[in-house]
C-alpha positions, 0 to 999 in steps of 0.5 A, spaced: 500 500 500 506 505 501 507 503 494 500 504 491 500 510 496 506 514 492 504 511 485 497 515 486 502 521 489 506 522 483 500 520 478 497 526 481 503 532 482 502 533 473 495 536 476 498 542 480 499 548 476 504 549 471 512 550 473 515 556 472 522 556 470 525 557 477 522 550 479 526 546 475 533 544 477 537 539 473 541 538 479 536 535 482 536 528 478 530 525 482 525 531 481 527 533 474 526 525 472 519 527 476 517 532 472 519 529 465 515 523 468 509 527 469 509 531 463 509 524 459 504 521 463 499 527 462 501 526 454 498 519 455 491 522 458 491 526 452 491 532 458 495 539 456 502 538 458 508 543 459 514 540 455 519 546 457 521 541 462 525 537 456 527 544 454 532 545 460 534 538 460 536 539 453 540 545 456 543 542 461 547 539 456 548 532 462 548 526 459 546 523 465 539 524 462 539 519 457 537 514 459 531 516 462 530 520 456 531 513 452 525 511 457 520 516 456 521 517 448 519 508 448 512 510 451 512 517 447 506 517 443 503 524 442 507 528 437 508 534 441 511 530 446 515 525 441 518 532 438 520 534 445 523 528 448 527 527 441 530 533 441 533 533 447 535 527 446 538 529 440 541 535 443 545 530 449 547 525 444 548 529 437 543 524 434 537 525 430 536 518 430 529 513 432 528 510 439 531 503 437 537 506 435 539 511 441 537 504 445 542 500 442 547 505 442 546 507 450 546 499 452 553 498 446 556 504 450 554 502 457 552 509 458 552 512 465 546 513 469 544 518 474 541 517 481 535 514 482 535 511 476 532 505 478 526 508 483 525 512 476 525 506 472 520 503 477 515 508 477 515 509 469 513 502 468 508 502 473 504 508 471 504 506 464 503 499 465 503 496 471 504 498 479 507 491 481 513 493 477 515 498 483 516 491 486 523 490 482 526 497 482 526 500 488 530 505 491 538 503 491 537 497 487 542 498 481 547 500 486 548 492 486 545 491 478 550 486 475 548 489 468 546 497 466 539 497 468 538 502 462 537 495 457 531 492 461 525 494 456 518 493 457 516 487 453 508 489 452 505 484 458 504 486 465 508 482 470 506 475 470 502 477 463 505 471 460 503 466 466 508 460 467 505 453 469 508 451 477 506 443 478 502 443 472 498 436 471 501 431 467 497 426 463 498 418 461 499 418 453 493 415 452 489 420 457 492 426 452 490 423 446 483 423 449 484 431 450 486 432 444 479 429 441 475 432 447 478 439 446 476 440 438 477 447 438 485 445 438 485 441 432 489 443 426 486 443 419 482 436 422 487 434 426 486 432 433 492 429 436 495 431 442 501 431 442 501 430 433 506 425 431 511 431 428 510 436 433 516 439 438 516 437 445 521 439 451 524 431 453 525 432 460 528 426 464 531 426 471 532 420 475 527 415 471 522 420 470 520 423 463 515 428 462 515 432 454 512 438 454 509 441 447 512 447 446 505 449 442 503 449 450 510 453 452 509 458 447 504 461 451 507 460 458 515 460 457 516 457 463 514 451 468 516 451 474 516 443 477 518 437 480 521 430 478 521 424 482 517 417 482 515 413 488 512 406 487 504 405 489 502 399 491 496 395 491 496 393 497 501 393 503 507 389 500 503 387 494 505 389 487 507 395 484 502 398 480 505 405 477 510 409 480 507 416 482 511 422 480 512 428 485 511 433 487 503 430 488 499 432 492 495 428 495 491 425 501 493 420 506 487 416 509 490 412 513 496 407 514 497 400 515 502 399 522 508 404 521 510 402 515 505 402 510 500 409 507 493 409 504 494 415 499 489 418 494 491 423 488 492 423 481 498 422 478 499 420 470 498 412 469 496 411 476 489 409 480 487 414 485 488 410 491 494 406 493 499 404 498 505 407 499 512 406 504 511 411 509 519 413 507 517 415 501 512 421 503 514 427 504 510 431 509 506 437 506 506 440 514 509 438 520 504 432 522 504 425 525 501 419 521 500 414 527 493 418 529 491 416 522 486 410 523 491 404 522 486 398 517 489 392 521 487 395 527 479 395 522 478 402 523 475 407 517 479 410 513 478 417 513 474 422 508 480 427 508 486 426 510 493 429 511 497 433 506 503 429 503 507 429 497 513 425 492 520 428 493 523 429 487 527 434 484 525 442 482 526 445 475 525 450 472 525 451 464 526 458 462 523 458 455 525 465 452 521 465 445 524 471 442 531 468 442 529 461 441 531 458 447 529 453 452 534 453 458 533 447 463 535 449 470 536 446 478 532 451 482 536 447 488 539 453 493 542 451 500 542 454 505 540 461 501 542 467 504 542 474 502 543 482 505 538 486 503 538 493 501 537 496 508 542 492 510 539 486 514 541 478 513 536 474 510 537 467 512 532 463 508 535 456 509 535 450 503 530 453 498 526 451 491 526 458 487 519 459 483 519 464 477 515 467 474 515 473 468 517 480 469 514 482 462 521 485 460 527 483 455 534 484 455 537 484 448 530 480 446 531 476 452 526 474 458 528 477 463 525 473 468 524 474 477 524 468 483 518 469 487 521 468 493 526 474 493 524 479 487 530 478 484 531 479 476 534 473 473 537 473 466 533 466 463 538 465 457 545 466 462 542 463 469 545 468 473 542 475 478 541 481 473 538 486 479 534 484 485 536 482 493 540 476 490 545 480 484 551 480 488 550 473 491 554 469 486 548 464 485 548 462 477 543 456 476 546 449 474 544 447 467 540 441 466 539 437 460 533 438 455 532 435 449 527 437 443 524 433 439 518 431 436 513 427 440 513 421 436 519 419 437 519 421 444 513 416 446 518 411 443 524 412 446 519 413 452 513 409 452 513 409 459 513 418 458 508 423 461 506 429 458 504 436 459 496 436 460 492 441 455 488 443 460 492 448 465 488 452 468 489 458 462 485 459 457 490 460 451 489 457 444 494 451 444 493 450 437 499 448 434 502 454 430 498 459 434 503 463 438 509 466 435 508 463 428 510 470 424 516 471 428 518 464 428 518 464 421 521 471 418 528 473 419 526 478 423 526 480 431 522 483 434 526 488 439 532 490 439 538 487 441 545 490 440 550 485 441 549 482 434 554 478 429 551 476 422 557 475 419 557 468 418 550 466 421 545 469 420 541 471 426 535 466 427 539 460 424 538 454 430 545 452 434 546 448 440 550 451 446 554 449 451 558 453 457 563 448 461 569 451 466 567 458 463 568 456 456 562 458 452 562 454 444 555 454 440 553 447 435 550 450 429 545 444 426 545 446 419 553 444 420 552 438 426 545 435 422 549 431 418 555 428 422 550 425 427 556 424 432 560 429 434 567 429 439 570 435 441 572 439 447 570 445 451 573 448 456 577 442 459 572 436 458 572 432 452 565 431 450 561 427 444 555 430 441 549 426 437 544 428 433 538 426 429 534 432 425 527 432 426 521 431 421 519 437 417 513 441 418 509 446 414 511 451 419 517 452 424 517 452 432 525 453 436 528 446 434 530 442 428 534 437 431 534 433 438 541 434 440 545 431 447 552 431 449 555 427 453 562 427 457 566 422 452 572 421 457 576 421 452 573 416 447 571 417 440 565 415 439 562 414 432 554 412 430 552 404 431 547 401 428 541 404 430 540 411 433 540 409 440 547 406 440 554 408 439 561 406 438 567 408 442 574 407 439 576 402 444 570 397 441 566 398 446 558 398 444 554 404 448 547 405 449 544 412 449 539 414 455 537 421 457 541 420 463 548 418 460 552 412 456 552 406 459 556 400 456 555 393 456 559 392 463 555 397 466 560 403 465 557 411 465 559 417 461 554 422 464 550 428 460 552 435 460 546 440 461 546 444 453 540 447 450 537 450 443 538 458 442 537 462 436 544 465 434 542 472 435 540 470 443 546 466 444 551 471 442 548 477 445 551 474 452 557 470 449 559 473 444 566 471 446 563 464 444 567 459 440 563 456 433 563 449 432 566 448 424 568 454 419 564 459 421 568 462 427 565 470 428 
């Protein structure tokens, strides 16, 4: 409410009386950076406004007012402010050039900004878009900024405007394709399948539990928070396996059987609703005692409402930046996290699984995401703090593997697979194709990125990207595709890489082949007799799996976390990146 409170205060000061020329004071940044503000939040109302605030800052000659004049011109819409703001920033910059450009230049040139930036930054985005936007910026923030603060770019939706998916239902093969056919309005040109043989998904598998995940689902969401995990559920205390549960549940627990065994009711994906599990194998969702739950050996009733409980597993998240064609899949893992905050003060927050969601801002037309738990701004493509309470933590998120393929073949490298459910919560149009389609398919971006090289790649031409030991190294696919199997080193580990292209479809989505790397241990590896085989140098015959290459004795190569990205997405945080082939910026 202090917030809300001040917003309203400095929405109504552009009310008052206009100013006269002893009130402006370029020296005072915070209420020249006012002013200016409540001068193009009047244009925006179609209100008579005073521009002679942008003459003074012109005047000045301080190039400190770039940046927020940089700021205000993006949400310049009359032409009286646009050629006042314009003006000014063409006297400060000594160019008569467009917003993108001034933009570009002043994130090339890691322009200087001027005190309260970030409080002003806040409150320009909260008054012309949403006033949860203040969360992120508040006063003193950039003073820890890992990154000049004039780059973060409105990217047209409100905080959370693209909403991620946490937990989100997984469904049975079998169940998804009942989906498809129940919900018609998804179908494409009379085809109901869901997911459809050639389409995309994100493959996710962690510690025997894969899930797919349709990037036409993703496209709207860009971004799922979850939980991998199996436990086994049984029919009967000590009878047989009937399914493995996936984390994180939830589910019920009714009643137990002696101290060792729990009647449990929830949905999972190929499971029934009601089973037993091994007590060892629940985690309990709050603090409580399963022995006052009525024990069935004893006869007694099961209960209609039990305690909360849940599989344990590991979280995730997959930070899916459509714009830069990359989703990245990271551990959200952080032990005994801890923090100072802007005031000073020590946070100890303990072992903590981060939850992400959307800022609704771009960075070199990179989502810029937030963890629920702290506020902090994230970059998705690099993993690490941008600004916020953690950026001078020296927490980077670990990548994880992520494979994206079509469905089809998926299903038949795991048959035993969930997948992501149509039915999400949210009303979006799943339809393939629906989301991004026209920018998928053109050469075009769709906001500025300054930090570009075309040379030799063009700038939406697919690579897959790999950072090991602080060396950075992208694939590109039109040169990996046709060797299938790639030995290489980056930074001090000697890898191998498998490809295997993905069917054409009348129309593209962030993909074009599944690639995975793996460890090599310093074999040579070349193609077997089918794709799921390789042939080590040393005449070792090795099986491939999400996880690792595994020989026949049983000896492991493990994966290495990697992911697709456009060229352009991928250079604009590496551009020291090494080129796999000829084409070497």
């Amino acid at each position: 409410m202090k917030r809300f409170a001040q917003l309203v205060l400095l929405l109504v000061l552009p009310l008052a009386p206009a100013v006269s020329a002893l009130d402006y004071d370029t020296d005072n940044y915070r209420k020249t950076m006012i002013q200016m503000l409540g001068s193009a939040f009047d244009a925006s109302r179609g209100r008579l406004i005073d521009v002679a605030i942008f003459d003074v800052v012109a005047d000045s000659g301080d190039p400190l007012y770039i940046a927020p004049l940089i700021d205000i011109a993006y949400f310049a819409r009359s032409a009286e402010l646009s050629r006042s703001v314009f003006g000014a920033l063409s006297s400060l910059t000594g160019e008569n050039t467009g917003w993108k450009d001034h933009f570009e230049l002043a994130g090339a040139n890691d322009i200087a900004l001027p005190p309260h930036y970030d409080e002003f930054k806040g409150q320009l985005l909260a008054a012309f878009v949403d006033p949860e936007f203040t969360r992120f910026f508040p006063p003193g923030v950039m003073d820890t900024a890992a990154i000049n603060m004039v780059e973060p770019v409105w990217g047209g939706v409100t905080v959370d405007g693209i909403p991620s998916l946490v937990n989100a239902r997984q469904i049975s093969p079998e169940e998804a394709r009942d989906e498809g056919e129940r919900h018609a309005e998804f179908c494409r040109e009379g085809d109901c399948g869901y997911p459809v043989a050639d389409e995309l998904v994100f493959g996710v598998s962690i510690d025997g539990d894969s899930r797919a995940y349709p990037l036409r689902l993703l496209n709207w969401h860009e971004m799922f928070n979850d939980v991998f995990g199996l436990t086994p559920l049984y029919d009967e205390p000590g009878g047989e396996q009937v399914c493995s549960f996936r984390a994180p549940g939830p589910f019920e627990v009714r009643a137990r059987s002696g101290e060792d065994w729990l009647l449990i009711y929830g949905r999972s994906a190929d499971c029934p609703l009601s089973g037993w599990m091994r007590s060892t194998d629940v985690a309990w969702v709050a603090e409580q005692d399963p022995l006052h739950l009525p024990d069935l050996e004893k006869g007694r009733d099961a209960l209609n409402v039990g305690l909360a409980g849940q599989v344990r597993g590991t979280p995730v998240m997959l930070a899916y930046c459509t714009l830069c064609g990359a989703g990245v899949l990271y551990d959200v893992s952080i032990p005994d996290l801890a923090y100072t905050n802007l005031a000073g003060e020590r946070v100890e927050m303990g072992d903590t699984a981060l939850e992400f969601g959307s800022t609704g801002m771009l960075m070199r037309s990179n989502k810029l995401m937030y963890d629920r738990n702290t506020d902090t701004v994230w970059n998705a493509i690099t993993g690490e703090p941008a600004f916020g309470p953690l950026a001078a933590s020296g927490i980077v998120l670990d990548v994880l593997p992520v494979v994206v393929t079509d469905w089809a073949s998926w299903l038949e490298a795991h048959p035993d697979t969930s997948v992501l459910s149509l039915d999400t919560g949210f009303l979006r149009n799943y339809t393939n194709g629906a989301a991004y389609s026209d920018y998928f398919n053109s050469a075009d971006l769709m906001f500025p990125s300054w930090q570009q090289d075309t040379a030799l790649i063009e700038n939406k031409e697919m690579v897959f990207a790999l950072r090991l030991q602080g060396e950075a190294k992208a694939y590109p696919l039109a040169a990996i595709i046709p060797e299938r199997v790639i030995n290489d080193r980056v930074g001090q580990t000697d890898i191998v890489i498998i490809t295997e292209a993905s069917p054409e479809r009348d129309f593209f989505e962030p993909g074009g082949a599944a690639v995975r790397a793996y460890e090599s241990g310093g074999l040579v590896f070349s193609a077997g007799d089918d794709r799921l085989t390789l042939l080590s140098d040393d005449g070792r015959l090795w099986q491939v799996t999400e996880a690792a290459l595994i020989d026949e004795g049983g000896a492991r190569l493990e994966r290495i976390g990697g992911h697709l990205a456009f060229w352009f997405g991928w250079f604009g945080f590496y551009p020291d990146t090494l080129v796999y082939g000829d084409a070497s910026p």
